[in-house]
C-alpha positions as CSV (number, residue, x, y, z in Angstrom):
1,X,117.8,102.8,141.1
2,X,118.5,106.2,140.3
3,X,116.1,109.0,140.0
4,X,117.7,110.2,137.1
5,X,117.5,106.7,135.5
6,X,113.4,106.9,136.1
7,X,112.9,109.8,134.8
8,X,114.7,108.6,131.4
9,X,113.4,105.5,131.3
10,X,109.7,106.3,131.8
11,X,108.8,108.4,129.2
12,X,111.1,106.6,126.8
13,X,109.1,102.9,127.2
14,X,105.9,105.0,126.9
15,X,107.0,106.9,123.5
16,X,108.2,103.0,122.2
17,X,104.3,101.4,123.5
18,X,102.5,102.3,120.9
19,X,104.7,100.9,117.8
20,X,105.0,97.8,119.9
21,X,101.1,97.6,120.2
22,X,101.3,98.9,116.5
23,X,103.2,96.1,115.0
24,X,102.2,92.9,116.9
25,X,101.2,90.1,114.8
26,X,102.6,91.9,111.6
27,X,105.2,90.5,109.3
28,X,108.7,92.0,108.9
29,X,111.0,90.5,105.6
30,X,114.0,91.1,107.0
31,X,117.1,90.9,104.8
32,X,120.5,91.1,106.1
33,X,124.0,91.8,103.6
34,X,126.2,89.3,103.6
35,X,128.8,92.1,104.7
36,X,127.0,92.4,107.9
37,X,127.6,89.6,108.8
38,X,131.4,89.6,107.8
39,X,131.8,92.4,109.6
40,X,130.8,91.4,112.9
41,X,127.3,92.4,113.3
42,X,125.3,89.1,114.1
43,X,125.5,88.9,117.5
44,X,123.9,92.3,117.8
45,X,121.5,91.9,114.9
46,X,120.0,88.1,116.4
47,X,120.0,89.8,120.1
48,X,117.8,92.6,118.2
49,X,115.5,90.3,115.8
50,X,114.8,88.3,119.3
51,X,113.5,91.5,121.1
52,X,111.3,92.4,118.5
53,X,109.9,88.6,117.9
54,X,109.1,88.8,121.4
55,X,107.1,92.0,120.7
56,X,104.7,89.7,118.7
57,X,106.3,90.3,115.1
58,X,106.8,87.6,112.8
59,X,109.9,87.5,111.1
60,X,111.5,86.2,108.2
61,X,115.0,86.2,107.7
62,X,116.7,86.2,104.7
63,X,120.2,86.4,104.5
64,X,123.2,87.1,102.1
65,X,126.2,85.9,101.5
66,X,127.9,87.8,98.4
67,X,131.5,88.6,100.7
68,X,131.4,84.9,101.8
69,X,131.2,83.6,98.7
70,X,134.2,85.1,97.0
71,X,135.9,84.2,99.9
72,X,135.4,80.7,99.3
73,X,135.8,81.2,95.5
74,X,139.5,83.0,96.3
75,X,140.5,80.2,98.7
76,X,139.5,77.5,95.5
77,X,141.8,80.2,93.0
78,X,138.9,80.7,91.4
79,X,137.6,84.4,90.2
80,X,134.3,85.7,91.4
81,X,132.3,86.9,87.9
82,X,129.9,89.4,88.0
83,X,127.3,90.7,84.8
84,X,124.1,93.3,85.5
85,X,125.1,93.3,89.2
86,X,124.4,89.8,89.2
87,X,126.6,86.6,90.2
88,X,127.7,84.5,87.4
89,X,127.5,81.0,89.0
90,X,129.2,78.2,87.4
91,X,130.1,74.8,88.6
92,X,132.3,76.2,91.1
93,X,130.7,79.1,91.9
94,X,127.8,76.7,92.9
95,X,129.8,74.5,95.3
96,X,131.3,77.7,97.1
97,X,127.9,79.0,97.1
98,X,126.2,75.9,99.2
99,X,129.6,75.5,101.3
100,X,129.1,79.3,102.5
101,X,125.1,78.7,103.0
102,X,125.5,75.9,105.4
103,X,128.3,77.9,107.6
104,X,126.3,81.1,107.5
105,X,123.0,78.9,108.8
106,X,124.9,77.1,111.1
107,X,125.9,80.8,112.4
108,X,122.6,82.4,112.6
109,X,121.2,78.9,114.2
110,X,124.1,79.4,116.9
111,X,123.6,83.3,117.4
112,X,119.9,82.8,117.7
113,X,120.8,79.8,120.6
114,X,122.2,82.1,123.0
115,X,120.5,82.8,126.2
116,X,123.6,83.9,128.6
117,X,122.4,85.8,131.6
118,X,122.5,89.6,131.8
119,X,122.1,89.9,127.8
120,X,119.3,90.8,125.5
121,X,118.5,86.6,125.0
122,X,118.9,85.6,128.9
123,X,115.7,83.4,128.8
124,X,114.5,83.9,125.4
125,X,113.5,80.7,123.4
126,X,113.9,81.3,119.6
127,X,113.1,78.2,117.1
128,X,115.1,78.9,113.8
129,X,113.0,76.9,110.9
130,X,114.4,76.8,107.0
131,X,113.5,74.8,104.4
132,X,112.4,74.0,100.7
133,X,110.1,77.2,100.7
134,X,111.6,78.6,97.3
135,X,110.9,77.3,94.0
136,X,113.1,79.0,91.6
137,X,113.8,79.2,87.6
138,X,117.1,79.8,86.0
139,X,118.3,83.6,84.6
140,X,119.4,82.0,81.4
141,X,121.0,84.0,79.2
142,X,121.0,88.0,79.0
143,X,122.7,90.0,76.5
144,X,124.4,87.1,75.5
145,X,125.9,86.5,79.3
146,X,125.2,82.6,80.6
147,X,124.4,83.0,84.3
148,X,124.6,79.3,84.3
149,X,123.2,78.2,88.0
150,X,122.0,81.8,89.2
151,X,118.3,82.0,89.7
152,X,115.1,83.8,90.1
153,X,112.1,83.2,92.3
154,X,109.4,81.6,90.3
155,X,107.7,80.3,93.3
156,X,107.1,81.3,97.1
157,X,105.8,78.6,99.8
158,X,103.5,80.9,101.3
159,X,101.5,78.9,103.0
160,X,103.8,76.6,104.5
161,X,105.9,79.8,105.7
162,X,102.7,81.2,107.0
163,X,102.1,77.7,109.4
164,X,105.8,78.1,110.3
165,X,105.5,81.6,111.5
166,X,102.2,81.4,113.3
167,X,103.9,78.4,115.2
168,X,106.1,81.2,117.1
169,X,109.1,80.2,115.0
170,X,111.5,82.3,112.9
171,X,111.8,81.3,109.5
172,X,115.0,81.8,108.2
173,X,116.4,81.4,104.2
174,X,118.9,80.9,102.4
175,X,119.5,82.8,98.7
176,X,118.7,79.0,97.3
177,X,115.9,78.0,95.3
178,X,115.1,74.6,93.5
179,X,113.6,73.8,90.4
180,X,110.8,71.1,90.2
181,X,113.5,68.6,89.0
182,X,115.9,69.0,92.1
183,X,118.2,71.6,90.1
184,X,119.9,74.0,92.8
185,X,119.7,77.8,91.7
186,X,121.9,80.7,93.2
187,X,119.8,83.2,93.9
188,X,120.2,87.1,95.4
189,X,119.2,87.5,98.9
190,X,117.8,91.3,97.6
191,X,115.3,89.6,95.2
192,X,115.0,86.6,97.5
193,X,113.6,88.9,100.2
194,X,111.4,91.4,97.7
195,X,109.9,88.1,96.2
196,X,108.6,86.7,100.2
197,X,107.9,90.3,101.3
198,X,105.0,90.1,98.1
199,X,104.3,86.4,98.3
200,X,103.7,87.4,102.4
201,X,101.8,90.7,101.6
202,X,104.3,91.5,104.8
203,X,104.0,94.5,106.2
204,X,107.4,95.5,106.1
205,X,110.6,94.5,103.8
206,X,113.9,96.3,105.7
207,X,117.1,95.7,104.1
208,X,120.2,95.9,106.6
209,X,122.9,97.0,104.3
210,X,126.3,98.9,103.7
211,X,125.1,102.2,103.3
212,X,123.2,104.7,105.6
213,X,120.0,105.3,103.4
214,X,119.2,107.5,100.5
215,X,119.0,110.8,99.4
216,X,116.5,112.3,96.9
217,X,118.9,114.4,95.4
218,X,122.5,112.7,95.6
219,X,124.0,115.5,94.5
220,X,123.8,118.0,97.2
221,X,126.3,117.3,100.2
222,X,124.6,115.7,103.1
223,X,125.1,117.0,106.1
224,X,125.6,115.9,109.7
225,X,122.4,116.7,110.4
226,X,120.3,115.4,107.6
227,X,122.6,112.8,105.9
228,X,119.6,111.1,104.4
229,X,115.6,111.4,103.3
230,X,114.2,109.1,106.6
231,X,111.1,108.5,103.6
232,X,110.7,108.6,100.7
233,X,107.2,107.9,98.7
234,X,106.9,105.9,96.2
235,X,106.9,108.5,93.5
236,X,109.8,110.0,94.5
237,X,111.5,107.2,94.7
238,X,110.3,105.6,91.2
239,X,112.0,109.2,89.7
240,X,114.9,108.6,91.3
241,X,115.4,104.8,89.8
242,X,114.9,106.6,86.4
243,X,117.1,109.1,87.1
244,X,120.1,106.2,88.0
245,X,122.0,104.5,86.5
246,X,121.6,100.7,86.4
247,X,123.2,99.2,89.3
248,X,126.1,96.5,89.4
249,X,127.2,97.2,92.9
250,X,125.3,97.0,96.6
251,X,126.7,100.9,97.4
252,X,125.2,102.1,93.8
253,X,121.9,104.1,94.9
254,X,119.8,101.7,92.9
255,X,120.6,98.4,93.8
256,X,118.5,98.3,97.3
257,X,116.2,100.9,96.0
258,X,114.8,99.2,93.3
259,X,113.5,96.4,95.2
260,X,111.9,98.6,97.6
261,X,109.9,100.1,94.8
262,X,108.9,96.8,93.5
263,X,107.6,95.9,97.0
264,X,105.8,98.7,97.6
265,X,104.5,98.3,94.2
266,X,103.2,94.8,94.8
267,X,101.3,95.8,98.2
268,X,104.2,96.2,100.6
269,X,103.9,99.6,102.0
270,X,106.6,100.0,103.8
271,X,110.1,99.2,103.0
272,X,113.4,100.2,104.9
273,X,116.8,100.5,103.8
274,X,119.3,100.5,107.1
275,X,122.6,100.5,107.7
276,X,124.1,97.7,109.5
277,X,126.9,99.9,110.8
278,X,124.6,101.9,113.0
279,X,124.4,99.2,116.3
280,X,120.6,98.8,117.0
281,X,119.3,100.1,113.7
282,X,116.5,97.8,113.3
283,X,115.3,98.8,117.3
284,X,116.0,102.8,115.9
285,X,113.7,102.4,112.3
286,X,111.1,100.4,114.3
287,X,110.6,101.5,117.2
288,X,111.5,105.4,117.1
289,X,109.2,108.0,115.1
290,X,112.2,109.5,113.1
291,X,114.3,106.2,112.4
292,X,117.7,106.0,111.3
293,X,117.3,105.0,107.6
294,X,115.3,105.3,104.5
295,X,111.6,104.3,104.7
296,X,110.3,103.8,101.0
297,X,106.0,104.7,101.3
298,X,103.7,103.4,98.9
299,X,100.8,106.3,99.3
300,X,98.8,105.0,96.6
301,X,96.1,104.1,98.4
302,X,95.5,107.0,100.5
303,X,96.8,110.4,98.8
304,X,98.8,113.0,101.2
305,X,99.2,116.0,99.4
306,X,98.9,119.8,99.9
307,X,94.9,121.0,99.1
308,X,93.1,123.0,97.1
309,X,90.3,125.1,96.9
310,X,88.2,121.8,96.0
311,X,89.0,120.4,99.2
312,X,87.3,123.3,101.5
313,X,84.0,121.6,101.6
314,X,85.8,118.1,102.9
315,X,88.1,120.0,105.2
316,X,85.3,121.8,107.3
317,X,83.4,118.3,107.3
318,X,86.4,117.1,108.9
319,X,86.8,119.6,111.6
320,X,83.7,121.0,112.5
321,X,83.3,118.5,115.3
322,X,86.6,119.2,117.2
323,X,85.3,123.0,116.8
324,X,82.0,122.5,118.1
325,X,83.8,120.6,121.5
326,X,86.7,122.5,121.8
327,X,89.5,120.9,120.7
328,X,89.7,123.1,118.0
329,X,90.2,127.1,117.9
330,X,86.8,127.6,114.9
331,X,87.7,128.4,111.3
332,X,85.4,130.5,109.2
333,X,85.2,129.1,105.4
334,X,86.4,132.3,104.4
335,X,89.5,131.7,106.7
336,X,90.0,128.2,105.3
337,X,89.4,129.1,101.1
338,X,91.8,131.8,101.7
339,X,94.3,129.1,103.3
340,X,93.7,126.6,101.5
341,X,97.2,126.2,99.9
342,X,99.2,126.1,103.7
343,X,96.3,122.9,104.5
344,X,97.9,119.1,103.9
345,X,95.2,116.6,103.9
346,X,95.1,112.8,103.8
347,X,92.3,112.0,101.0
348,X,91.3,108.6,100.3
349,X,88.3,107.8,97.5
350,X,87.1,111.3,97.8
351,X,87.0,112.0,101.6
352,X,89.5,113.8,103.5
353,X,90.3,111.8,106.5
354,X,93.1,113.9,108.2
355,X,94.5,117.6,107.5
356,X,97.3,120.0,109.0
357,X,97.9,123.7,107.8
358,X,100.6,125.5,108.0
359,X,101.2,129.4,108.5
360,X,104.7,130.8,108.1
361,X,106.6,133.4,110.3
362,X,109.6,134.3,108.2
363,X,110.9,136.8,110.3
364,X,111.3,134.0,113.1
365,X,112.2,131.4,110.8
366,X,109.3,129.5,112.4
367,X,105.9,128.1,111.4
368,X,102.9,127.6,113.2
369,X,101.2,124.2,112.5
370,X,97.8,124.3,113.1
371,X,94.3,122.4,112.9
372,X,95.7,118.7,113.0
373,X,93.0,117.0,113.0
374,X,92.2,113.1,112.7
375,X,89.0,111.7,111.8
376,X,88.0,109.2,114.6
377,X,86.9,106.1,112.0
378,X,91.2,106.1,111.3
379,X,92.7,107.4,114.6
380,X,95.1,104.8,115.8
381,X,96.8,104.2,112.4
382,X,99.2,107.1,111.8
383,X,97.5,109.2,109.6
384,X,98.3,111.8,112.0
385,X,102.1,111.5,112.2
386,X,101.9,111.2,108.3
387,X,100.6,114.7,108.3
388,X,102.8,115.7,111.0
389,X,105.9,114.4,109.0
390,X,104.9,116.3,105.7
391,X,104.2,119.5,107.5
392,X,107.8,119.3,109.3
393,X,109.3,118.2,105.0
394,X,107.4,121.8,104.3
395,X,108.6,123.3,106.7
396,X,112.3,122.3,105.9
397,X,111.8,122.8,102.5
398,X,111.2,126.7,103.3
399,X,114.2,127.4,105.3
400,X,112.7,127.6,108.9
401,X,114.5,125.7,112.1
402,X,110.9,125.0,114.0
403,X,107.9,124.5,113.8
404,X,105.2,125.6,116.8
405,X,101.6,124.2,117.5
406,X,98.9,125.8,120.1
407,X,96.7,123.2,121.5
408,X,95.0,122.5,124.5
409,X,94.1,118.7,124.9
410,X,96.9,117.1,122.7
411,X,99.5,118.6,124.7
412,X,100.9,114.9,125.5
413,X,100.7,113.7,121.5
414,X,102.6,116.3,120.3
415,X,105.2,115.4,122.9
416,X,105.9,112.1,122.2
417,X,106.8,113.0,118.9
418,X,109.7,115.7,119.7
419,X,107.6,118.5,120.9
420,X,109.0,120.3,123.9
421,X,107.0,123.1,126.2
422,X,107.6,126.8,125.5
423,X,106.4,130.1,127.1
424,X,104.0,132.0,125.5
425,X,106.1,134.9,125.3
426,X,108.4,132.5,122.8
427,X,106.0,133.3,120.0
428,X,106.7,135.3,117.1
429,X,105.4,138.6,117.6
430,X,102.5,138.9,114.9
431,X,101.4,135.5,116.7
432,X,101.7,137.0,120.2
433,X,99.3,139.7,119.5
434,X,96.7,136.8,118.4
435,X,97.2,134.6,121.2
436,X,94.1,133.7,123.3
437,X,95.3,134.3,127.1
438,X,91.9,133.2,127.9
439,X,92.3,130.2,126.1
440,X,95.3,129.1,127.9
441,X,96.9,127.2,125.3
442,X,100.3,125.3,125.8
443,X,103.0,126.5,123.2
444,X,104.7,123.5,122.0
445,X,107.7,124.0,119.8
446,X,109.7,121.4,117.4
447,X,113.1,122.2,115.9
448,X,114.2,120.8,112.7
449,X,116.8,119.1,111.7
């Protein structure tokens, strides 16, 4: 084995350790487009569900079938009808519906059987469990459209779904319900998913889908090197819906958006939007700190914003300890009142729990991030990288490539997350001339994208 190959590897399982500690025994609504599927994709995407099942995460799958449907509905002469980006499904409609259901389950059961050697699934045992889970209730009639056998969730299983998933099995679904007199109802895998995630309280809903995420402003061209907002809070994302036109096709940037926001809503805090085109994207949002989509947060219960002069008193509280041992270069309250607008704090039911601040160096197009601190009652549960996320969105926001950080005893934190060693004499001048060379601290610098 190669030298080369070590020092790669190494570092990379460590950096991936902590999200698999992270998310064992946590509950991932996963819902894959139809499209994916017809284009190839579940091969790749049951090789990567397996993985992370093994991990410890239980995982529901929910999958579409909007591309196999017409399909069947062309093959039968019979056109697909659309109406508030919803499926009109009549007598017809239903049958190709049910036909395309069982071959896409007999699919996923056969994908999910494979264990050849020298693959992701050599040796892996994954139990595939569907069933009745859904009771549902028709659409009716909207605007004076009949949506004859399409269907809404009225009713999640969730404790039958729950004993399935703590028995080590998958549970996978089908966009069916049924009404309490037998009736079949069509339903959309996009609200099927949104209405488990809730029912679940899971702790993530990730949508694989045909586009590559979103972007708070459409408008402005993406570029190669920031072709989407990786998150997006839930505020932002709420004045986006308003700002959108209703949806009426998977690519419009509402129609995966707005069931993000209703999870997140309804207690799910995290929801994903990834495209299925990018091989490995559920190992990429999962498992690495940037990810490769869009990350919908629901922030309501712990509020990440920039402080203010009222937060002074809470911020010293918070870092007075890591000055007193060290870890922490000592702030006078003068320093910090004057400051005060460059600190980002985490604050939840009046107490700051975590804060960053941020001091620009224009003339380098750099910033230096300083006084990260964590308070130890929530270290472990990423309120640091939170901060560390909107300090690098401030930082972008004001024109500068990197951002720089003195510390230490973190040295090895700030690495994992993109940091790379610099000299000393890298720093911007004005911070040169302040740099403690008794200190010794290790210049850690972070260019953004």
């Amino acid at each position: 084995m190669s030298s080369v190959f070590n020092f790669t590897f190494v570092p990379w399982f460590r950096s991936v350790a902590p999200y698999i500690h992270k998310f064992r025994n946590q509950t991932f609504v996963v819902g894959i487009a139809g499209e994916a599927i017809a284009a190839g994709k579940l091969h790749y995407l049951a090789q990567d569900l397996a993985m992370i099942q093994s991990m410890g995460v239980k995982i529901v799958l929910v999958h579409g079938f909007r591309p196999q449907v017409n399909e069947q509905l062309k093959a039968k002469g019979h056109a697909a009808k659309y109406s508030h980006g919803m499926r009109i499904t009549d007598e017809v409609a239903l049958d190709c519906a049910q036909e395309a259901a069982g071959q896409l389950r007999y699919e996923i059961e056969a994908a999910f059987s494979q264990g050849l050697p020298n693959t992701p699934m050599a040796g892996s045992t994954v139990r595939v469990i569907s069933g009745n889970f859904i009771t549902a209730r028709p659409v009716g009639i909207v605007d004076g459209v009949d949506f004859q056998h399409s269907g809404l969730v009225r009713k999640v299983d969730t404790a039958g779904i729950m004993r399935t998933l703590d028995f080590g099995a998958l549970v996978l679904m089908s966009p069916f319900g049924f009404s309490p007199t037998g009736e079949a109802f069509n339903l959309t895998m996009e609200d099927l998913a949104t209405s488990v995630a809730v029912a679940l309280q899971a702790d993530k809903l990730i949508f694989l889908t045909e586009i590559p995420g979103i972007r708070i402003d459409p408008a402005q061209p993406a570029s190669d090197d920031n072709p989407i907002d990786t998150e997006l809070p839930l505020a932002a994302a709420e004045k986006l819906l308003r700002d959108s036109p209703n949806p009426t096709q998977p690519s419009d940037t509402a129609f995966y958006l707005q069931h993000c926001v209703k999870a997140c809503k309804a207690g799910v805090e995290r929801s994903h939007i990834l495209p299925f085109a990018v091989d490995g994207a559920l190992l990429l949002e999962i498992y690495v700190h940037d990810g490769i989509g869009t990350m919908v947060v629901d922030e309501k219960l712990e509020s990440l914003r920039e402080a203010t002069g009222d937060d002074v008193g809470g911020i010293l509280q918070l870092i007075e300890p890591f000055e007193q041992d060290g870890t922490l270069v000592k702030r006078s309250r003068t320093e910090i009142e004057r400051d005060a607008g460059n600190y980002t704090i985490i604050e939840h039911d009046g107490v700051i729990f975590a804060c960053a601040a941020l001091y620009p160096y224009p003339e380098a197009k750099t910033a230096e991030m300083a006084a990260l601190t964590v308070s130890p009652a929530v270290q472990g549960q990423g309120d640091g990288e939170r901060v560390l996320k909107r300090i690098e969105q401030r930082a972008k926001a004001a024109g500068f490539e990197s951002i720089f950080v003195l510390t230490t005893r973190t040295m090895h934190w700030f690495l994992k997350r993109g940091f790379v060693q610099a000299e000393p004499e890298w720093l911007p001048e004005a911070r040169k001339r302040k740099y403690n060379w008794d200190r010794k601290s290790q210049v850690l610098v972070k260019k953004l994208n």
